[in-house]
C-alpha positions in Angstrom: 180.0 -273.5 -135.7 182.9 -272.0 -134.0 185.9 -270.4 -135.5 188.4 -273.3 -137.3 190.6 -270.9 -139.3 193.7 -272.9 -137.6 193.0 -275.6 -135.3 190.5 -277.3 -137.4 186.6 -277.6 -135.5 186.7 -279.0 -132.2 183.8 -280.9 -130.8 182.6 -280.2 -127.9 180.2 -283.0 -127.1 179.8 -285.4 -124.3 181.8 -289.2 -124.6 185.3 -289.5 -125.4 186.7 -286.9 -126.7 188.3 -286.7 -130.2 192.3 -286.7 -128.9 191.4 -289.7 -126.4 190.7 -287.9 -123.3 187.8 -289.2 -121.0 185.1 -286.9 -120.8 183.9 -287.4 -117.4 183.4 -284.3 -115.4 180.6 -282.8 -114.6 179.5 -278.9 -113.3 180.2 -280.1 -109.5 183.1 -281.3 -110.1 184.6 -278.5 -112.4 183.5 -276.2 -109.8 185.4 -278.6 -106.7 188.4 -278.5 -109.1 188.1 -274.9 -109.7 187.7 -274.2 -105.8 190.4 -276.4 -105.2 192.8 -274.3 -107.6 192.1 -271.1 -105.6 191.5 -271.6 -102.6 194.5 -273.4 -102.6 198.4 -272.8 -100.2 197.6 -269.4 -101.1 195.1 -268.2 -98.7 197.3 -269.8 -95.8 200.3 -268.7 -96.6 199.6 -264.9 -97.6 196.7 -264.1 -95.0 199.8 -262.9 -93.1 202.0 -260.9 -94.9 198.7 -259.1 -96.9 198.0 -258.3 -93.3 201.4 -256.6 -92.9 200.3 -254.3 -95.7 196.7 -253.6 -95.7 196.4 -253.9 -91.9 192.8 -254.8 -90.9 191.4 -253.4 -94.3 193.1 -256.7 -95.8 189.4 -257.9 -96.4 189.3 -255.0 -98.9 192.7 -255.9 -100.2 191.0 -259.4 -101.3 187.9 -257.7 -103.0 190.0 -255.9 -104.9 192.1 -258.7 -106.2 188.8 -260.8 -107.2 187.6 -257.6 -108.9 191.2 -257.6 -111.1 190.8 -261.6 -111.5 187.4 -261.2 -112.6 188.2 -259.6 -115.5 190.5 -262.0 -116.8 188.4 -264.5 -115.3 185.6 -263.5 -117.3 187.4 -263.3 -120.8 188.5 -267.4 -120.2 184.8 -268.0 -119.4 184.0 -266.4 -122.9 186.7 -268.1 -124.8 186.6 -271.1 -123.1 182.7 -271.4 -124.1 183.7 -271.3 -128.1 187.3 -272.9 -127.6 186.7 -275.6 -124.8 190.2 -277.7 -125.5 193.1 -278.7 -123.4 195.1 -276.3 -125.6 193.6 -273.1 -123.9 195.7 -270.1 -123.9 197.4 -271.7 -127.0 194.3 -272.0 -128.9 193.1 -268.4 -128.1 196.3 -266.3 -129.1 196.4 -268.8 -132.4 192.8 -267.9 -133.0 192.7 -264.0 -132.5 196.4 -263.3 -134.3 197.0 -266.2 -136.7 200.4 -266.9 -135.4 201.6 -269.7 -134.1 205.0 -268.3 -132.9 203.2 -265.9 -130.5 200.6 -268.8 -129.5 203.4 -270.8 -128.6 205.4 -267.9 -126.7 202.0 -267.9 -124.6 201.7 -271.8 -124.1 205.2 -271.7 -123.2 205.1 -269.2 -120.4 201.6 -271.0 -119.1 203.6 -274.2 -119.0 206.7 -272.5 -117.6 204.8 -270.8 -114.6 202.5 -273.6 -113.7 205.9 -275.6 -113.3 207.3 -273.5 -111.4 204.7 -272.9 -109.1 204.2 -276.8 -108.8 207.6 -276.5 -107.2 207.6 -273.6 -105.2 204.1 -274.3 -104.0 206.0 -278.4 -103.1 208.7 -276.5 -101.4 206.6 -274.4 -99.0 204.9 -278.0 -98.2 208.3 -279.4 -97.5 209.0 -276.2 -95.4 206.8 -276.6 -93.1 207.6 -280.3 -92.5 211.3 -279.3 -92.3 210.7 -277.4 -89.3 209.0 -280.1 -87.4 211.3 -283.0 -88.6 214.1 -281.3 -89.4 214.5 -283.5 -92.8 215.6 -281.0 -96.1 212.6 -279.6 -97.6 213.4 -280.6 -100.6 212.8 -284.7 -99.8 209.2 -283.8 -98.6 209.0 -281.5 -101.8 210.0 -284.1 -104.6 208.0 -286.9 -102.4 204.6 -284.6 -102.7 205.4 -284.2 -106.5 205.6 -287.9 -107.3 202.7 -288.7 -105.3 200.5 -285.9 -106.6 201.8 -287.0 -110.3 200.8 -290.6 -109.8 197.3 -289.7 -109.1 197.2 -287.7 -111.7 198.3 -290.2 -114.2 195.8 -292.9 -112.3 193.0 -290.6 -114.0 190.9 -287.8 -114.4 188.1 -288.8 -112.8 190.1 -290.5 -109.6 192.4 -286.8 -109.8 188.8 -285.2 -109.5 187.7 -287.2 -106.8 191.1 -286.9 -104.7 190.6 -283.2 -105.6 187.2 -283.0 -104.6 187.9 -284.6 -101.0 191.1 -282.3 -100.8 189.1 -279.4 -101.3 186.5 -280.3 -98.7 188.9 -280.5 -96.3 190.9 -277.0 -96.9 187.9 -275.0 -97.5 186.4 -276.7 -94.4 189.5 -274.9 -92.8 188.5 -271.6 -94.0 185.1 -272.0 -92.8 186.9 -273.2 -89.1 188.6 -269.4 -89.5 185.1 -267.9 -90.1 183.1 -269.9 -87.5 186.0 -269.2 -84.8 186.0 -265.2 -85.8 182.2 -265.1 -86.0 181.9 -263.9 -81.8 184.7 -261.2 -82.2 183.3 -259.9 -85.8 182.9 -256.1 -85.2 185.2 -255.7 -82.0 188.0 -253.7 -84.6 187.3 -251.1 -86.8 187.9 -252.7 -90.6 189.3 -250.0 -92.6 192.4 -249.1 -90.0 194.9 -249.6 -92.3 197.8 -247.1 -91.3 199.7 -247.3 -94.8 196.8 -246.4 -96.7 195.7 -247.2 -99.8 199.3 -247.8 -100.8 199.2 -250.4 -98.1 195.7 -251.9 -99.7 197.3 -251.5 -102.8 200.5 -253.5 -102.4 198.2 -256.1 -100.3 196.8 -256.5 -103.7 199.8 -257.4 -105.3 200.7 -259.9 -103.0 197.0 -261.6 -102.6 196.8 -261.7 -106.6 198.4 -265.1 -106.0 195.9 -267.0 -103.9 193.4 -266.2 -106.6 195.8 -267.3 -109.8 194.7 -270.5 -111.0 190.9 -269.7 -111.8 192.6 -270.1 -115.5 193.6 -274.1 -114.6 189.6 -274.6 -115.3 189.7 -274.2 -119.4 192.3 -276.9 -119.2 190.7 -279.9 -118.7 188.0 -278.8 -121.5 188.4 -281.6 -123.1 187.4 -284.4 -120.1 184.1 -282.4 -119.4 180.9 -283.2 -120.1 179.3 -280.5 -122.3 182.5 -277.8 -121.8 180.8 -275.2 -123.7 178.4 -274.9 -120.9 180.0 -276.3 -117.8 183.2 -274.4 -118.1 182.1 -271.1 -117.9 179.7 -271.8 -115.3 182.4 -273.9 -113.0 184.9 -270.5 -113.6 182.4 -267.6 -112.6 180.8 -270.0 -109.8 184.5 -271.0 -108.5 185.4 -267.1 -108.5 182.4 -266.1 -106.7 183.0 -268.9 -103.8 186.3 -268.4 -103.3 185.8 -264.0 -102.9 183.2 -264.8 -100.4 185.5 -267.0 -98.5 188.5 -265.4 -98.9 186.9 -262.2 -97.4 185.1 -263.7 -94.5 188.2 -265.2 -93.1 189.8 -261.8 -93.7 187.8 -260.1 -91.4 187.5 -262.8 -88.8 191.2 -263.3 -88.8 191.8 -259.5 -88.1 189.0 -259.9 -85.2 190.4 -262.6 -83.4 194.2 -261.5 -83.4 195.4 -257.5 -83.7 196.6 -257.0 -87.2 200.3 -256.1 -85.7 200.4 -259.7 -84.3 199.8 -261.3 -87.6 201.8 -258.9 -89.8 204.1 -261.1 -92.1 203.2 -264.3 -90.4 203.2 -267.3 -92.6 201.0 -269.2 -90.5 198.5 -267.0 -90.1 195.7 -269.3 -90.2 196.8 -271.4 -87.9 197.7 -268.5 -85.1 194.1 -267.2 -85.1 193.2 -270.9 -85.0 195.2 -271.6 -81.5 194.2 -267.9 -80.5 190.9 -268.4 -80.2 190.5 -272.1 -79.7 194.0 -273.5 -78.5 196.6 -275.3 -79.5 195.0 -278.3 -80.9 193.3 -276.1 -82.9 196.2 -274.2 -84.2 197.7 -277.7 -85.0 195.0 -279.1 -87.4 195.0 -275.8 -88.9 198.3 -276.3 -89.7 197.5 -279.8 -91.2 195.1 -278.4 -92.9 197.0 -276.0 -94.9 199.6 -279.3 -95.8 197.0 -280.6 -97.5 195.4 -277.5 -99.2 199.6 -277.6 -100.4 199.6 -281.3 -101.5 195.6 -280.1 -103.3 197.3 -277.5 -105.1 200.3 -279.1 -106.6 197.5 -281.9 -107.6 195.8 -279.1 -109.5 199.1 -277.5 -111.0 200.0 -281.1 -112.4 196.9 -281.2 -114.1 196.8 -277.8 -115.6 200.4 -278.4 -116.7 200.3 -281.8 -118.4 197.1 -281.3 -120.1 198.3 -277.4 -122.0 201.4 -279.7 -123.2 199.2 -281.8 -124.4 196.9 -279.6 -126.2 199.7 -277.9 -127.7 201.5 -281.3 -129.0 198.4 -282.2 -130.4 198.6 -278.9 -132.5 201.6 -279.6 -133.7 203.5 -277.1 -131.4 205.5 -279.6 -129.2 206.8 -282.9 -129.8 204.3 -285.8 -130.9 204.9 -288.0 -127.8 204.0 -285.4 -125.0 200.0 -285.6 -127.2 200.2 -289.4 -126.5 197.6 -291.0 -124.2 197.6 -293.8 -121.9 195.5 -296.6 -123.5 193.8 -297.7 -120.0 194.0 -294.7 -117.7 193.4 -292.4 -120.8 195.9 -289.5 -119.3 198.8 -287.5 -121.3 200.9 -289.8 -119.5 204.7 -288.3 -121.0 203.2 -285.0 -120.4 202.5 -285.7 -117.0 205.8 -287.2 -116.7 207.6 -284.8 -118.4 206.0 -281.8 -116.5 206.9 -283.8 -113.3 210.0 -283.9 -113.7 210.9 -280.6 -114.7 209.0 -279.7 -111.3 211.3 -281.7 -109.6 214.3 -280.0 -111.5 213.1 -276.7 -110.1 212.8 -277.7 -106.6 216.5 -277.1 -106.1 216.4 -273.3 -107.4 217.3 -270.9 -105.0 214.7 -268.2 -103.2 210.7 -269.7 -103.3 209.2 -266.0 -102.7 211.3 -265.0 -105.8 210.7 -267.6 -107.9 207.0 -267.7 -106.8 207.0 -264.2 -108.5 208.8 -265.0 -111.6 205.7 -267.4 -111.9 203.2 -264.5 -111.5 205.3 -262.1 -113.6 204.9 -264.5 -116.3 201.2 -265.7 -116.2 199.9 -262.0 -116.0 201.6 -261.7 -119.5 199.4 -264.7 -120.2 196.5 -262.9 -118.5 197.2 -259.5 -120.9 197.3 -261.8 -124.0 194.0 -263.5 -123.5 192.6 -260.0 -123.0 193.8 -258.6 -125.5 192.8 -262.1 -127.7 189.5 -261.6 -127.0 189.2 -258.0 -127.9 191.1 -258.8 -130.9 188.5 -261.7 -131.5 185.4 -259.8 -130.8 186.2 -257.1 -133.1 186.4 -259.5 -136.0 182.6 -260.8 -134.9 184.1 -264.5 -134.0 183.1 -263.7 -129.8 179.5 -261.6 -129.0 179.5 -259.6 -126.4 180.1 -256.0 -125.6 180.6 -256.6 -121.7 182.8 -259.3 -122.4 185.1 -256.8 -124.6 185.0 -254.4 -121.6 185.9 -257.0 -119.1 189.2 -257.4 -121.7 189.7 -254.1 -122.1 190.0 -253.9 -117.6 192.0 -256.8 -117.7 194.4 -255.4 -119.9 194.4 -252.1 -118.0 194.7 -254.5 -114.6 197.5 -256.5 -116.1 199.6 -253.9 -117.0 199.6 -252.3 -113.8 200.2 -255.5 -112.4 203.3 -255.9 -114.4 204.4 -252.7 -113.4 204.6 -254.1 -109.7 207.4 -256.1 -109.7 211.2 -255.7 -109.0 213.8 -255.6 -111.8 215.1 -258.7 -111.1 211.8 -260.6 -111.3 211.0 -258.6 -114.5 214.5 -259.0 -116.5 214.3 -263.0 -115.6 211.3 -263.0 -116.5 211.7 -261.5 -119.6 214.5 -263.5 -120.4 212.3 -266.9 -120.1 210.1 -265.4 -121.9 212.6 -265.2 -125.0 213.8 -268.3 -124.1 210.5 -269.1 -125.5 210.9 -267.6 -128.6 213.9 -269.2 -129.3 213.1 -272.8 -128.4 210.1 -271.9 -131.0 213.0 -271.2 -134.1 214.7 -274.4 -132.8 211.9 -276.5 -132.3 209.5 -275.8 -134.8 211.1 -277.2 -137.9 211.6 -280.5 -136.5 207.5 -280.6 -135.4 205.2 -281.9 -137.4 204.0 -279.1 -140.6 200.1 -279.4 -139.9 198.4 -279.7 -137.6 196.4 -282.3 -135.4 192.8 -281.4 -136.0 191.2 -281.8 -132.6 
């Protein structure tokens, strides 16, 4: 029986589950949905400026970041094999400290980030089309949103099969890359880098962010079919995938195109595509990478609605966001709610800095799940000694993450962050005093 000190036990079996959700989801499509999160805008839109860094040891760059990821990665597996709920994050920190001031800090920030990133990720999409239509980014940007938000409301299953046909076609696109690169693999010598390893290093910390959303798996716990198994499998399968992908279209990118033509190009992708196969080919890249955009926000408005709605139905934010659509069986005022604070953001100012407010604020997340399940493990509620050494990495990792951001990402940061603790004092004595039992 798994640890109930203050959630109550939550069942992990297959059908419905106990809070209403639809458990229909099974290993394939966890790992398509997990897939789908990482190998998401990311890889199209940082293959470029991780090139002006790491040169053509960028390959190397992306090793490294699934190395960091992995250790966090592993730690949700663990976790998410004893706490398999929509709650997540949320239920972990409650679990290994007792508190549900410092669980909600956590949920908050996932929420927070994943919002943001819905936006900013919507805003690159609208980008793109800006440039070709010459219609505000921001239309294009609140349009995705609402259509990606419908589908999610429509229901798991159909957001999984929309997912699962999204994801075929952007990590067909990264196969294109590889295929295309395959005749010029071992024309270039793969370690140049001229920066060094501080180039490699700071190639790092920008690729982090095509790997973060690994952690979107443990969220739809709840609508899949025998979590306690399938989650951990869908998370270390989804990492492994995405690393060998990732990596082989690194080093065919760098052989197609010299690494001082691609350095800081946003289009990266799609410039390799039309260098070594022509201009149509550098076009449907670049629809290609719309829709690996429109399959991430998908993902992000799943991820988002459904920790609001594990953490309403622990009694940590308001009743209504826990409440479930009686035929589509989705948190439909969570989805709506997240939506439109998505929508809210899509008028902030700089995407880049934003983006990394988001990533300041989920490696925090990152460090407390670590540092949960070392906390946890110690107590003898999680077996495992390499698990506890994957946490102790990931708190090592996360920290010098942290430590690689600018003052202005880490002060705002910081202060959303205590925005979160306040909203707790304010909210929390109008919430219900005990909690839903899953």
């Amino acid at each position: 029986m798994m640890p109930s000190h203050i959630w109550g036990r939550m069942e992990a079996g297959n059908g419905e589950a106990n809070g209403g959700l639809k458990r229909s989801i099974g290993l394939f499509g966890a790992v398509a949905y997990g897939v789908g999160t990482i190998v998401g805008a990311g890889v199209y839109a940082l293959m470029g400026p991780g090139v002006a860094n790491a040169s053509n040891a960028v390959w190397l760059a992306f090793l490294l970041a699934a190395i960091i990821a992995s250790f966090t990665g592993l730690c949700y597996a663990k976790l998410s094999s004893v706490y398999p709920t929509a709650g997540a994050e949320y239920d972990y920190v409650g679990e290994a400290t007792g508190s549900k001031f410092l669980a909600f800090v956590v949920g908050w920030l996932v929420i927070l980030s994943s919002i943001i990133s819905m936006a900013a990720v919507a805003l690159g999409f609208g980008g793109y089309l800006q440039a070709i239509t010459g219609t505000p980014a921001v239309l294009f940007a609140a349009t995705l949103i609402v259509i990606m938000s419908v589908i999610n409301f429509m229901g798991i299953k159909e957001s999984i099969i929309a997912n699962i046909v999204l994801t075929t076609i952007e990590v067909a696109g990264v196969a294109i890359i590889i295929f295309l690169g395959a005749g010029f693999l071992g024309t270039v010598d793969y370690f140049e880098t001229p920066r060094g390893m501080d180039g490699i290093v700071a190639a790092v910390g920008v690729i982090f962010f095509a790997f973060i959303g690994f952690e979107g798996l443990v969220k739809i716990g709840e609508e899949v079919k025998d979590p306690a198994r399938t989650i951990p499998r869908a998370l270390i399968l989804s990492l492994i995938i995405s690393t060998a992908l990732y990596v082989a279209a690194a080093l065919s990118v760098v052989s197609v195109v010299p690494y001082q033509e691609l350095a800081g190009s946003t289009s990266a992708l799609a410039d390799v595509a039309e260098a070594a196969a022509g201009p149509e080919a550098g076009l449907a890249m670049s629809l290609i990478a719309l829709i690996s955009t429109a399959n991430t926000v998908l993902i992000l408005s799943i991820a988002t609605s459904r920790i609001a709605y594990g953490m309403s139905k622990r009694s940590a934010l308001p009743e209504f966001l826990s409440r479930v659509h009686p035929r589509e069986k989705t948190p439909h005022f969570a989805i709506l709610t997240s939506s439109v604070l998505a929508l809210l953001f899509c008028i902030a100012g700089d995407i880049e800095f934003v983006a990394n407010m988001a990533n300041y604020t989920m490696f925090i997340v990152f460090l407390a799940v670590d540092a949960s399940l070392l906390m946890l493990w110690r107590r003898d509620m999680v077996k495992g000694a390499w698990f506890a050494l994957a946490a102790v990495l990931g708190v090592a990792a996360s920290l010098a993450m942290l430590a690689q951001f600018d003052l202005g990402v880490t002060l705002l940061s910081l202060g959303m962050t205590l925005l979160g603790m306040l909203a707790y004092k304010l909210i929390s004595p109008h919430l219900r005093s005990e909690p839903i039992r899953p």
